[in-house]
Phi, psi and omega in degrees: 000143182253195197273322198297328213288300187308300157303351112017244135336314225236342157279314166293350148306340194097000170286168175255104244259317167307324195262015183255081190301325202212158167224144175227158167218092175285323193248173147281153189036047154222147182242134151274149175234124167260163195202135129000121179294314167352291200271321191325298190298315226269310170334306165295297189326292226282337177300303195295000161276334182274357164098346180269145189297135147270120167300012168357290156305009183276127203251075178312000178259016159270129201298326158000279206296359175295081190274002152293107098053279169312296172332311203308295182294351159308173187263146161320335177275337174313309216253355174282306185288332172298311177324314185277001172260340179289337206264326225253322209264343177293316187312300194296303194294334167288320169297320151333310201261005183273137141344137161323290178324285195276350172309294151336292203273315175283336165267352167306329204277324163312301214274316168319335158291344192063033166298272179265166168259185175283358158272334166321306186309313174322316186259354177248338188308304164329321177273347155331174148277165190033027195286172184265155184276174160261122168318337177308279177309328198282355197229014190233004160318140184296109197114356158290125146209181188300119152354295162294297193324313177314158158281158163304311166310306168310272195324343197271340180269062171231000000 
């Protein structure tokens, strides 16, 4: 199932396909949904009417959901770690694909959760849409330079 499959389905639900920030598939036979706390209650009403099970309790960094095979044979702290890195770079690539605005606010919330820390926020916010430039960058681009730096010569062909 695809993510499009999922919005989908959940549209004929009567969800709003729009209040839907991220779809994850952490598990087998499971989807994850981030949503807007907002949205969060009218989300729950409308799955439990439609009869689908919530998972409230569901820990995606346990290693349990690691169904590569390769995995099995690791010692449990291995397969702890692998989980929670698998749980960090999903994290990260949703936030990636979040508004600037709201990317912001969900990864405060990541890292208050202890999925990722704060500098992974540091490093995927810039790559977000609409994230804003930084003066820094905007004026340090290759082929820039400093006012003083010209030559007399340099300066006449502009």
């Amino acid at each position: 199932m695809s993510r499009r499959d999922v919005r989908s389905r959940l549209a004929v639900l009567g969800i709003d396909p729009y209040r839907i920030l991220d779809i994850t598939f952490p598990a087998r036979s499971i989807v994850g949904l981030l949503v807007h706390a907002q949205y969060n209650d009218t989300l729950t009403a409308k799955l439990t009417k439609a009869k689908i099970p919530i998972h409230q309790d569901f820990e995606p960094r346990d290693p349990a959901h690691l169904a590569d095979p390769k995995y099995q044979s690791l010692p449990v702290s291995e397969r702890v770690t692998i989980a929670v890195d698998i749980h960090r770079e999903r994290c990260l690539r949703g936030i990636e694909r979040l508004r600037f605005p709201v990317a912001v606010a969900v990864g405060r919330a990541f890292v208050e959760e202890g999925f990722i820390a704060q500098e992974d926020l540091d490093e995927v916010l810039p790559r977000c849409p609409a994230a804003p430039v930084s003066p820094k960058a905007a004026f340090t681009a290759e082929g820039d330079h400093d006012m003083l730096d010209l030559s007399s010569d340099e300066s006449e062909g502009l």
